[in-house]
VEXZA-720406 format. One record per atom (N, C-alpha, C): x, y, z. Coordinates in pm, whole numbers, plus 50000, padded with zeros to 5 digits. Each point is the difference from the previous one (the first is absolute). Example, Ala and Ser with C-alpha at 12.3 -4.5 7.8 and 13.67 -1.06 7.14 Angstrom:
BEGIN
513194943150780 499115011950000 500905012050000 499655010549928 500825011950006 499235010950073 
//
This chain:
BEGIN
528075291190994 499905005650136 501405000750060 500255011850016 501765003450047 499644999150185 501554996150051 499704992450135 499475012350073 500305015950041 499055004150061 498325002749961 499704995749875 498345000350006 499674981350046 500364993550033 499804987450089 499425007550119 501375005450064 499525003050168 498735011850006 499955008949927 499055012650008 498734986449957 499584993149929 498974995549979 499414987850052 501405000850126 499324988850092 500355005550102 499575002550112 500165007550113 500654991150102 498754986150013 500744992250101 500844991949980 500444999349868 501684994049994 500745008550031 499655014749979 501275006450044 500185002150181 498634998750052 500305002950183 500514982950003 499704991549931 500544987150080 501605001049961 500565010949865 501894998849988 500275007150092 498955011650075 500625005350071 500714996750083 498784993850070 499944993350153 501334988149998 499894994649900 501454987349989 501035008249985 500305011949930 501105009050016 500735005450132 498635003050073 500165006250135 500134983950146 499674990949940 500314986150082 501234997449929 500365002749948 501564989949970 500845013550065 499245008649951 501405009550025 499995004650186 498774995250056 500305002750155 501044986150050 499534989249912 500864991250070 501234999749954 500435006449886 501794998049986 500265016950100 499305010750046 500475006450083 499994996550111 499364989150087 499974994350110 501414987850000 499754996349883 501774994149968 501255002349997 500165016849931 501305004950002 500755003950122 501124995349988 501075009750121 499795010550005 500685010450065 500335016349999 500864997250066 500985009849905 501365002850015 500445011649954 500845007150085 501075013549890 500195001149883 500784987149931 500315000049860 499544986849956 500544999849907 499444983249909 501274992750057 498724979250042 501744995550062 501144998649876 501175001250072 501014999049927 501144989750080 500844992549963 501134992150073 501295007350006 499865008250098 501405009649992 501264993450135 500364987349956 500794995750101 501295001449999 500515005950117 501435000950052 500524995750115 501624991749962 500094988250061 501425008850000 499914999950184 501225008250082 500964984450087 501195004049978 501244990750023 500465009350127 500235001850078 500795006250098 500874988250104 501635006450009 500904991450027 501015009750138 499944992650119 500865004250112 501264996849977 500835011550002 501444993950014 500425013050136 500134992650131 499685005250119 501695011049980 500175012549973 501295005250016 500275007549876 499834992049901 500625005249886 499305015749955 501175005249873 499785014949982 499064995249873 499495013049932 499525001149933 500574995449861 501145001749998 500755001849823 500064979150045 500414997750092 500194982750005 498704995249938 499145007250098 498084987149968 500145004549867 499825007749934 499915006649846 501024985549926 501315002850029 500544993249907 500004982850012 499684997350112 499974979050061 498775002750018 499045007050032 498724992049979 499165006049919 499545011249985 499215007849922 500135001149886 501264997349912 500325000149868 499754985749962 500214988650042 500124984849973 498754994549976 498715009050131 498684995450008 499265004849905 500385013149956 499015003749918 500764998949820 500824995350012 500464989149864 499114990850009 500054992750046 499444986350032 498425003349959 499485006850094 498405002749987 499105002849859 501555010149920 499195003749902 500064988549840 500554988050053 499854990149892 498634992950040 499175005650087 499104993250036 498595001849937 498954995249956 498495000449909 499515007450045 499315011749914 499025008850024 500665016250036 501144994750062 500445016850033 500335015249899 499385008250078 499645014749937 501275004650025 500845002850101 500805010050046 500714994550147 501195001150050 500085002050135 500955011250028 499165000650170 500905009050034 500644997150115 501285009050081 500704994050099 500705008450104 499994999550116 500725007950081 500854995250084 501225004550026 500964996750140 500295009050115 499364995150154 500765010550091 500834990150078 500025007850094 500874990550121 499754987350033 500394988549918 499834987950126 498364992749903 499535009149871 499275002749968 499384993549853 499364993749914 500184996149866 498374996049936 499755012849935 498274993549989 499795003949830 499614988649940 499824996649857 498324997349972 499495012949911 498884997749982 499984994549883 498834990449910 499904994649874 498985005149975 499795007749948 498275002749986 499754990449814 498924995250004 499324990049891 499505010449940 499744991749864 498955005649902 498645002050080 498925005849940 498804996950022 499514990249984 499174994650112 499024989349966 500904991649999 501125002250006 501224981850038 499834993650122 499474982949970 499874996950121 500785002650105 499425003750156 501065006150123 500214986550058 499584990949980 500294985950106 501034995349890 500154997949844 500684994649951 501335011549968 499705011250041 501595010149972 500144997450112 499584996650142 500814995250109 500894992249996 499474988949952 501074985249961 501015004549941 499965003849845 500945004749904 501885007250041 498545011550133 501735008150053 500364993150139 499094993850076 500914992950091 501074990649950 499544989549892 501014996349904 501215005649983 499655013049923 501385002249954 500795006750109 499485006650172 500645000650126 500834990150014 499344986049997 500804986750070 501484998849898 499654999949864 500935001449915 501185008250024 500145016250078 501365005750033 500074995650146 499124995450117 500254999250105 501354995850028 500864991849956 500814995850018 501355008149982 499615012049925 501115007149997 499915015950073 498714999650085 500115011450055 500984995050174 500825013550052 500374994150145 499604989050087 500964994750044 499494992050100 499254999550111 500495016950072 499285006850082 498995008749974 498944996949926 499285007149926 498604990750053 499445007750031 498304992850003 499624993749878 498844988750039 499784997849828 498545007949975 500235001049809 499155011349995 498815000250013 498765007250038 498724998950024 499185002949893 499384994049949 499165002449881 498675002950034 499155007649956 498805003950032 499015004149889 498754996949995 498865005049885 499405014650087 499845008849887 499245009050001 499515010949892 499255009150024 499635007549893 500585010149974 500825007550053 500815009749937 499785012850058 499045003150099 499665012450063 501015001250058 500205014750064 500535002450115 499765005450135 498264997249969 499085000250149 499054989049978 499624996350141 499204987950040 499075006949963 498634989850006 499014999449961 499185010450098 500454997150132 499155001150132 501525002650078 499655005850123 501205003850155 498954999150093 500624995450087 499254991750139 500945006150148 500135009650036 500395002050156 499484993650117 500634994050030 500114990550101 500795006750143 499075001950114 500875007350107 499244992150097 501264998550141 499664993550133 500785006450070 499085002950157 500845005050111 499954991850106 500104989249993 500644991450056 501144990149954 500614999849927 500094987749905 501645010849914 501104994750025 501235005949965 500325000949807 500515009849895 499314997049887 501444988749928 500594990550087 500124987849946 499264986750045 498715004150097 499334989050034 498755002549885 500055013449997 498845001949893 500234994049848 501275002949974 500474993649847 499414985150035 500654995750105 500034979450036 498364997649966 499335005150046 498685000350038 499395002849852 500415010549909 499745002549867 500274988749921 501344993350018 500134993049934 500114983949965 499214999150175 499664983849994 498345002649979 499375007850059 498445000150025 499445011649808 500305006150018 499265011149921 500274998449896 501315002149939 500415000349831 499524984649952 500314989350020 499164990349933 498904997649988 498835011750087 498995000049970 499435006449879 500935011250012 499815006849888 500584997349844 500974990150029 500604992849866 498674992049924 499484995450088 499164989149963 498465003849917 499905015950002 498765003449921 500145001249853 499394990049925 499725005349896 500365010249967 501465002849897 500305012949886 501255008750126 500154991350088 501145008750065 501424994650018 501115001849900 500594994949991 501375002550110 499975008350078 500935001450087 499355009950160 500534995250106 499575013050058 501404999350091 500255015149989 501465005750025 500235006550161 500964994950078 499655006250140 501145013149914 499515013750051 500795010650012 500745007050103 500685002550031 500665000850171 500024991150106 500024986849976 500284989550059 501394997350038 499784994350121 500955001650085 500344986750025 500914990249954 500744986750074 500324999350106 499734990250069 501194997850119 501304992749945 500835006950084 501374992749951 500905009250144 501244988050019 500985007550078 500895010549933 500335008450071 500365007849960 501664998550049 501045007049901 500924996650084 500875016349937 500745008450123 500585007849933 501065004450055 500984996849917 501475003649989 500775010750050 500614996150077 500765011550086 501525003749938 500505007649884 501274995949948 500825002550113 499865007950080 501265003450095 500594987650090 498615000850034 499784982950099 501004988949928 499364998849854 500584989449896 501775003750019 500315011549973 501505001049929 500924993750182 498925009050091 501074994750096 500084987850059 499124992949964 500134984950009 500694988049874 500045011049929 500864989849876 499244993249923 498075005350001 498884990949963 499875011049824 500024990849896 499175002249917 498704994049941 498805010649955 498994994849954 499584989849940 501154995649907 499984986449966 500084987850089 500654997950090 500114995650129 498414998750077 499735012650024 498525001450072 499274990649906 499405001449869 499454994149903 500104982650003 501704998350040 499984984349963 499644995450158 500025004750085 499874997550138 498484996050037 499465014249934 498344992650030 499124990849902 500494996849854 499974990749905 500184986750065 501225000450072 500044985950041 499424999250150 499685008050076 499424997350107 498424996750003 499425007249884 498165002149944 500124995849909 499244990450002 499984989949807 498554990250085 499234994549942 499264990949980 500564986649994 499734987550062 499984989449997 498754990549994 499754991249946 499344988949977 500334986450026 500794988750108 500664992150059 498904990449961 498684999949984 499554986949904 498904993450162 500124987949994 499334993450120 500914985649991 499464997650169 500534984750003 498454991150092 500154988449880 499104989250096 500604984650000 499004991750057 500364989349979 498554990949999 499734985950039 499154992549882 498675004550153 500045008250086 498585008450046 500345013450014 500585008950036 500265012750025 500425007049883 499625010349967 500755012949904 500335016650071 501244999849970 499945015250082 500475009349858 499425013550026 500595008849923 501195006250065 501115002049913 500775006050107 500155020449988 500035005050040 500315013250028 500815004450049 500745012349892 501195006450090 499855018949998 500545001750141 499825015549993 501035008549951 500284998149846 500965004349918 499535020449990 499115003250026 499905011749948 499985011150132 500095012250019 499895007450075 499295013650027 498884999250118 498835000949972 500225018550038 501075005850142 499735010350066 501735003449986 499315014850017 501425007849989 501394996050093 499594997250106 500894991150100 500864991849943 499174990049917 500504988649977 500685001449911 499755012849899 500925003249869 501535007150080 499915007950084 500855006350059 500864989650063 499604990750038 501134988350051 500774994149902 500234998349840 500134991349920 501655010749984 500514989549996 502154999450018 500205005349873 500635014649986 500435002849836 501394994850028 501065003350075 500894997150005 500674995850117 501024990150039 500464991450139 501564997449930 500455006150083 501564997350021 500534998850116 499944986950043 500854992450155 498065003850050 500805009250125 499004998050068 499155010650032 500295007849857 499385012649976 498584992849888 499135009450054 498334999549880 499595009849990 500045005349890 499735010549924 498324999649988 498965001850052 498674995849981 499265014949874 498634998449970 499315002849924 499435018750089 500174995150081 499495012950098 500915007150045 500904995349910 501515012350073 500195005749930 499994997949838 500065009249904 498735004249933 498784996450044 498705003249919 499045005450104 498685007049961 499065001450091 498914991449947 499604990450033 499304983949954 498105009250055 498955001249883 498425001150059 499444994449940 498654998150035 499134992749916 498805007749936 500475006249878 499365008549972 499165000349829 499885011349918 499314995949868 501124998849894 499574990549920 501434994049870 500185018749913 498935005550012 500295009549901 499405010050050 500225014849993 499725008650088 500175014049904 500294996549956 500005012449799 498855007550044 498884990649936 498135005849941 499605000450158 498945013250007 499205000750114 498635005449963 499314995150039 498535002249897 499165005250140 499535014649942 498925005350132 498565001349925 498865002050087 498565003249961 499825006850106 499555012750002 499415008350025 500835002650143 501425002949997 500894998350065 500244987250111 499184991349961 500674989150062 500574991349928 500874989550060 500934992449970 499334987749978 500184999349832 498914984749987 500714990949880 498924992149916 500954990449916 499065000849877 500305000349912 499054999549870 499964986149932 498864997449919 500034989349907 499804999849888 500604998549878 499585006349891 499514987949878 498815001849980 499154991649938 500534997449871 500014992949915 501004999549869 499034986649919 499215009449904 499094992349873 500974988049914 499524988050005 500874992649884 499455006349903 500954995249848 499975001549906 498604999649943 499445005349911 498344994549924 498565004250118 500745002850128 498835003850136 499035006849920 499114998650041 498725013849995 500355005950151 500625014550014 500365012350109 498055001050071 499205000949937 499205002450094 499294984050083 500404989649909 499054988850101 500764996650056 502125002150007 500254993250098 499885011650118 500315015849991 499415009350106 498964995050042 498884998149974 498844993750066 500284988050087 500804993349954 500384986150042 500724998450149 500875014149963 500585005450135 499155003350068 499505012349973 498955006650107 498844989450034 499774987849969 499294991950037 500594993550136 501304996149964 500904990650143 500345010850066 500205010950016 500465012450080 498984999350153 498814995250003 499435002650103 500334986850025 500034989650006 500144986150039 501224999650077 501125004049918 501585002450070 500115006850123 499145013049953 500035006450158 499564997550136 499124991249940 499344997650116 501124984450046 500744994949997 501014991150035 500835009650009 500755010150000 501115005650043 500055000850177 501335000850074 499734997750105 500155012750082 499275005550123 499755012750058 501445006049966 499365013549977 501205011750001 500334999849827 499474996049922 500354996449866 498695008649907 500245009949907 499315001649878 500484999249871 499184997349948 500294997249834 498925009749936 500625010149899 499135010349955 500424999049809 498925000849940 500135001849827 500485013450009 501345005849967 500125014549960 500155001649858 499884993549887 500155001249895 499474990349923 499515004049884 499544993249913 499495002349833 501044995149921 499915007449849 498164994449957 499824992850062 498274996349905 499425010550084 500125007650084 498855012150015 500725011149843 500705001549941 500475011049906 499024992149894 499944988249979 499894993749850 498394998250020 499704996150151 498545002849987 499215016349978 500675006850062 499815014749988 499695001449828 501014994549977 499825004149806 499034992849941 499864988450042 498804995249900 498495003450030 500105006950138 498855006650055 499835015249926 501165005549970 500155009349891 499354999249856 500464991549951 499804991649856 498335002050007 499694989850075 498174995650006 499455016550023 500625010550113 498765009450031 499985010349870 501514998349874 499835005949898 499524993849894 499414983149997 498694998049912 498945006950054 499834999550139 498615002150038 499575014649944 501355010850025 499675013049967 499765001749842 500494992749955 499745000149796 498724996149990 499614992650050 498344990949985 499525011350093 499795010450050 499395007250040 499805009849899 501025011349968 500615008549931 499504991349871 499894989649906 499415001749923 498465000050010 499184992850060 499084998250035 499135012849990 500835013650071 499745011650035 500035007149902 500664997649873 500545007549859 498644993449892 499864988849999 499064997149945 498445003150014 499935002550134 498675003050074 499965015649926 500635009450011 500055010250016 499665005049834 500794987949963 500215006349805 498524994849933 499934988550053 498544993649903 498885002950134 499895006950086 498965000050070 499064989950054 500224985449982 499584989949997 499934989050131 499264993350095 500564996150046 500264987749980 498834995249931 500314987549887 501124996849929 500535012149934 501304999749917 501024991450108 499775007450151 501244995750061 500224988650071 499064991549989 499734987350034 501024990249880 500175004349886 500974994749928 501114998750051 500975009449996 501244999750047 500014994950181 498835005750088 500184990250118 500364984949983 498974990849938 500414984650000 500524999949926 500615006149861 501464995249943 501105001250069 500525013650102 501274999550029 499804987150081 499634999750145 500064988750068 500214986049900 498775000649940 500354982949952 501414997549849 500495012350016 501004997149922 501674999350052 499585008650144 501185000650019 500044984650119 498954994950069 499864986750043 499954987249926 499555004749858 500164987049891 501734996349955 500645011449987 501104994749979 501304994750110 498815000250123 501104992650126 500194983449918 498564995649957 500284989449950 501154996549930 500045008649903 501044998349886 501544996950091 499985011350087 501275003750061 500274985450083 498924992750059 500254989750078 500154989749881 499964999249929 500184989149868 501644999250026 500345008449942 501305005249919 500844998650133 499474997050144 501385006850074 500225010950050 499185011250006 500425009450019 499425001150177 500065014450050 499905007750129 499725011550001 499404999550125 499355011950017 501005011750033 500735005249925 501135012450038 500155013149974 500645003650010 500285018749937 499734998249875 500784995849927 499805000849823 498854996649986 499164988850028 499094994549930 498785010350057 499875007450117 499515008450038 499635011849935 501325003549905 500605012349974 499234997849899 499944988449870 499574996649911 498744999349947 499314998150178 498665002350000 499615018349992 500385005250086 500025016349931 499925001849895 500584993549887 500485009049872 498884992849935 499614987850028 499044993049965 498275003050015 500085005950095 498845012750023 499255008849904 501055003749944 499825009249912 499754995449889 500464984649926 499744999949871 498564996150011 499544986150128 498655000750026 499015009750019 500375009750054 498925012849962 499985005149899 501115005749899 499875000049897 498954991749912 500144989050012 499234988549968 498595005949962 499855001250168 498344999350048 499755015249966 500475004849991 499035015849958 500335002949879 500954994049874 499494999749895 498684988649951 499824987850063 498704995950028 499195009950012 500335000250154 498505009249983 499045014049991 500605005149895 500945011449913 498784993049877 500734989649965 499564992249859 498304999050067 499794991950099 498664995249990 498925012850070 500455011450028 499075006850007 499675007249885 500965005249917 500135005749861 498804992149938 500344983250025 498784992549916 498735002550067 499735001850116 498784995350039 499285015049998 500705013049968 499535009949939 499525006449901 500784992449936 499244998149829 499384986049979 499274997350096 498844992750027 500114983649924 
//
C-alpha cells in the first residue's frame, strides 16, 4: 500500500491531517511578523567630529583620514565611507550583515578612543552613533505652534516629546529637524573692531573668561551644611554686552561697542515649513533588526496620548510614513493570491464542468498555502514580499497538483 492509497482509503484520517495542517498552520500565521523584507542586521555605525572653523582639506587630513584608519581595523566591517565640509567630519562604518550592532558599537568606539589623542585640541570629541544605514526616517512628524517661539518649541521637543518617542520599542532615534537652540548670539562689527584696536580673538578670550561654570563645593560644620553657589554664567544680552574685552588706564573697551549681543537661535541654516507654515519636524529612525510596521504602529499608538499633553497653540501631525508603502504591497501580494484562487477555480469549472471537481482545488489551495505558515514559523521566517511572492509561484504547482488529480480520478471513475 503506497502512502497516497492510505489516505484515499481512509477518509477520516485524512480530514483529521487536514484539520492539524490547517491548526498548526493558522497558529504559526498568527505567529509570524510582517515585514518588507526578511530581517537582516544591516548596521551602520556613524562617527561625526566638530572642529568649530576648520576648512575642509584640514578635517579630511587631522580628522577624517586618522578615524577612518582606525575604524577599519575593527570586527565585522564591510566598507567605509567618509566625508569633510566645513568645521565638519562624518565617518560611516557600515558592518557585515547580521554583525552584531551592539557589539560593532564597542569595537569602533574602541578604536575612536585609540586616535583621540591625536586629533586637535580644539576639536570636539567624536560622536559615535548606531544605525541602519537609510537615508530617510522611518516616519516625519510636523510639529507647529502659534503661540510658542520655534526655539521654545525645539526646548519643549526636546525635554517633553523626543524621549517619549525614544522609548518605544524598535525606535532607535527620533531626530528634531529644524530645531532651533537658544544661544546668545553675538555679532561682530569689523569696523567697530579695527577702530578700537579689538580683535576677535580678544572678544573670544574675554567672554571665555567672563562665562565659564563654577562648582565652589559646600561648607558645614558639626550641625549646619550649606551648598555654596556662584553666579559664574551669564544669563541676558545685557549682561554679555557689559563683559571688558579690552581696558587701558581708564579706558573699557566693552562687548557692546564692538558687537551687536541677542538672544537668539544657535543655528539658523535649515527652515522647515508645512503647508506654508513655519514648523519643526521629527524624524522617526528604526534601530537596527526593527520590524518598520510594529514599530509604525507603535508610534501611531503614542501619537494620540502625546497630543493630547501638548500645550495650547501646539499640533503634532504624522505627515509621513514608509509602512503605509510596505503595507500597500503586501496588501498587493495577498489580493494577487486571491485573484489566482479565483481565476483558477474559474478555469477548472469551465473545463471539467464539474462543481464537485472544484471543491478540490478550493480546500487544497487554502490549506496549503496556510499549512506552510507553519513551516515558515519553524525555521524563522516572516511574513514578507518574497515569501509572499513565493506563495504565487507556489499556486500554481498546487493546482497543477490538483487537476492532474482530478483529471486522474474522474478518468477512473468513468471507466467505472
Amino acid at each position: 500500500m503506497n502512502f497516497s492509497e492510505t489516505f484515499i482509503r481512509r477518509p477520516v484520517l485524512t480530514l483529521v491531517t487536514a484539520i492539524l495542517i490547517l491548526l498548526l498552520g493558522a497558529q504559526g500565521f498568527l505567529n509570524l511578523s510582517v515585514r518588507e523584507y526578511p530581517e537582516v542586521e544591516e548596521s551602520v555605525i556613524t562617527i561625526t567630529t566638530v572642529y568649530p572653523g576648520a576648512s575642509a582639506s584640514l578635517m579630511q587630513g587631522f580628522i577624517t583620514t586618522p578615524i577612518a584608519k582606525a575604524v577599519l581595523n575593527a570586527d565585522n566591517v564591510d566598507y567605509v565611507t567618509s566625508s569633510s565640509t566645513l568645521g565638519s567630519s562624518t565617518v560611516s562604518v557600515n558592518m557585515v550583515l547580521n554583525a552584531d550592532p551592539d557589539q560593532a558599537l564597542v569595537d569602533v568606539l574602541a578604536k575612536v578612543q585609540q586616535v583621540r589623542g591625536q586629533l586637535p585640541d580644539d576639536a570636539e570629541d567624536p560622536v559615535v552613533q548606531k544605525g541602519t544605514g537609510f537615508e530617510f526616517a522611518l516616519m516625519y512628524i510636523a510639529v507647529r505652534s502659534t503661540t510658542m517661539s520655534p526655539e521654545q518649541v525645539t526646548e519643549f521637543l526636546t525635554q517633553v516629546v523626543q524621549p517619549r518617542f525614544t522609548t518605544i520599542e524598535g525606535v532607535g532615534d527620533a531626530q528634531i529637524l529644524g530645531g532651533r537652540q537658544f544661544a546668545m548670539r553675538v555679532w561682530l562689527d569689523p569696523i567697530r573692531l579695527a577702530a578700537l584696536n579689538v580683535t576677535a580673538s580678544d572678544v573670544l578670550t574675554a567672554i571665555r573668561a567672563s562665562n565659564f561654570l563654577s562648582a565652589p563645593g559646600k561648607t558645614e560644620n558639626h550641625f549646619v551644611a550649606y551648598s555654596l553657589q556662584t553666579a559664574t554664567t551669564l544669563e541676558t544680552p545685557e549682561s554679555f554686552g557689559n563683559i571688558a574685552v579690552r581696558a587701558e588706564g581708564d579706558e573699557i573697551v566693552r562687548l557692546r561697542d564692538v558687537a551687536d549681543v541677542e538672544y537668539g537661535p544657535e543655528n539658523d541654516d535649515i527652515r522647515v515649513t508645512f503647508n506654508g507654515d513655519e514648523g519643526t519636524f521629527l524624524g522617526i529612525i528604526a534601530s537596527p533588526g526593527a520590524n518598520a510596521l510594529d514599530t509604525a504602529a507603535a508610534v501611531r499608538e503614542e501619537l494620540p496620548r502625546i497630543e493630547s499633553e501638548l500645550p495650547p497653540g501646539m499640533s503634532i501631525e504624522l505627515v509621513y510614513s514608509a509602512s503605509d508603502n510596505i503595507s500597500a504591497s503586501i496588501e498587493e501580494v495577498f489580493k494577487t493570491i486571491a485573484e489566482a484562487v479565483i481565476i483558477v477555480v474559474l478555469v477548472i469549472l469551465l473545463f471539467l464542468g464539474s462543481f464537485r471537481s472544484v471543491l478540490v482545488p478550493i480546500f487544497t489551495i487554502p490549506l496549503s498555502l496556510v499549512g506552510v505558515c507553519f513551516a515558515l514559523y519553524l525555521v524563522g521566517y516572516s511574513i514578507n514580499l518574497l515569501t509572499l511572492l513565493a506563495m504565487v509561484l507556489a499556486i500554481g504547482l498546487v493546482v497543477d497538483d490538483a487537476i492532474v488529480v482530478v483529471e486522474s480520478i474522474r478518468r477512473h471513475l468513468e471507466r467505472g
